[in-house]
N, C-alpha and C positions, 0 to 999 in steps of 0.2 A: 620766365625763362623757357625756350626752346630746348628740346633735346639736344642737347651740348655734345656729348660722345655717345657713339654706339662701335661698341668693338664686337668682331665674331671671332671664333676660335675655335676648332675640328679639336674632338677629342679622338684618337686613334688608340688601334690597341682595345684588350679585356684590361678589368681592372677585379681581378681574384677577390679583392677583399677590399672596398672601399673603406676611406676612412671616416665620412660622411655618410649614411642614410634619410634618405628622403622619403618621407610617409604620405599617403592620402588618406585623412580621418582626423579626429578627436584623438587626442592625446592620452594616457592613461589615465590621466589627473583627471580626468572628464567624461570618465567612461566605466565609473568605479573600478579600475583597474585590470577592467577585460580588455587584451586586445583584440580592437575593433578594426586597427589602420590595416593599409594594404602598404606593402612597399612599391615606390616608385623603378620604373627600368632604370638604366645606367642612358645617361645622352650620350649622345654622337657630336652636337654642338652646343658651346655655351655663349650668351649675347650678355655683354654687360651696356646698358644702358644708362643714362645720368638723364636725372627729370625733378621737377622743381622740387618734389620732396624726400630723394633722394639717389641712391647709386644701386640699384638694381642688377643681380647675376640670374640670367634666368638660364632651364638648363630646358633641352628638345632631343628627342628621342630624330633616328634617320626620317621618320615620317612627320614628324612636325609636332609632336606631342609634347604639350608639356609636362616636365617631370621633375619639377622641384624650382626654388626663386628665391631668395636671400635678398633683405634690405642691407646696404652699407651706405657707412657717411660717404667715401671717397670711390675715385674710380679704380686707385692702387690696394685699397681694402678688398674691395671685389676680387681685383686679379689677386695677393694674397692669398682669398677664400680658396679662388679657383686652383691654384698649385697646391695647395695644402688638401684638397679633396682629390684632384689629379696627377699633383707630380709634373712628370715628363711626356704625361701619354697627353697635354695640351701642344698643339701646334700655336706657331706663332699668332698673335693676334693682330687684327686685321681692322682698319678703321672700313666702318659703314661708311658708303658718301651719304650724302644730307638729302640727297633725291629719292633714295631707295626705299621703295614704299614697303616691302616685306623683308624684312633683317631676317627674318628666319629661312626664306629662302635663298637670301644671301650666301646667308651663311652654308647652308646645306650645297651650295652649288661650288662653295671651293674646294680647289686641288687640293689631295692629301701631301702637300710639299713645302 
């Protein structure tokens, strides 16, 4: 199976106190209980992608960075994840066409509307 859906979606707005945190590191459970992680920025965009072994939300800082990725069975699990981490401060979502070679700069090049 081909890449089936790629949606992008502007997050706008600060988000004071997300409900999700996204780490870089070993988890405590694997670190005798020091932490070691770094927290991840807040994105600017989020790409959910569907691919043979599952439904992917990957989250991109204004420069391109990635900054956190969630597996999900579904494409509507993803979008779920992404309201429940974001709210309101997600703009609509946006289908990738099927030619577009960089989603993430897709994504980054649309209007905040």
């Amino acid at each position: 199976m081909n890449t089936s859906v790629r949606l992008s979606a502007r997050i706008i707005g600060y988000i004071s106190k997300p409900k999700i945190k996204h780490y870089q590191g070993l988890p405590l459970q694997l670190t005798g209980g020091k932490e070691l992680r770094v927290a991840m920025e807040s994105p600017a965009i989020i790409i959910i992608e569907q691919k043979p072994d599952g439904v992917f939300l990957y989250r991109y800082t204004a420069d391109g960075r990635v900054v956190g990725d969630t597996w999900h069975m579904t494409v509507d699990d993803a979008k779920e994840q992404a309201h429940y981490e974001y709210g309101d401060s997600i703009l609509p979502w946006k289908l990738v066409p099927a030619d577009t070679a960089d989603v993430v700069a897709f994504g980054l090049a649309r209007e905040e509307s």
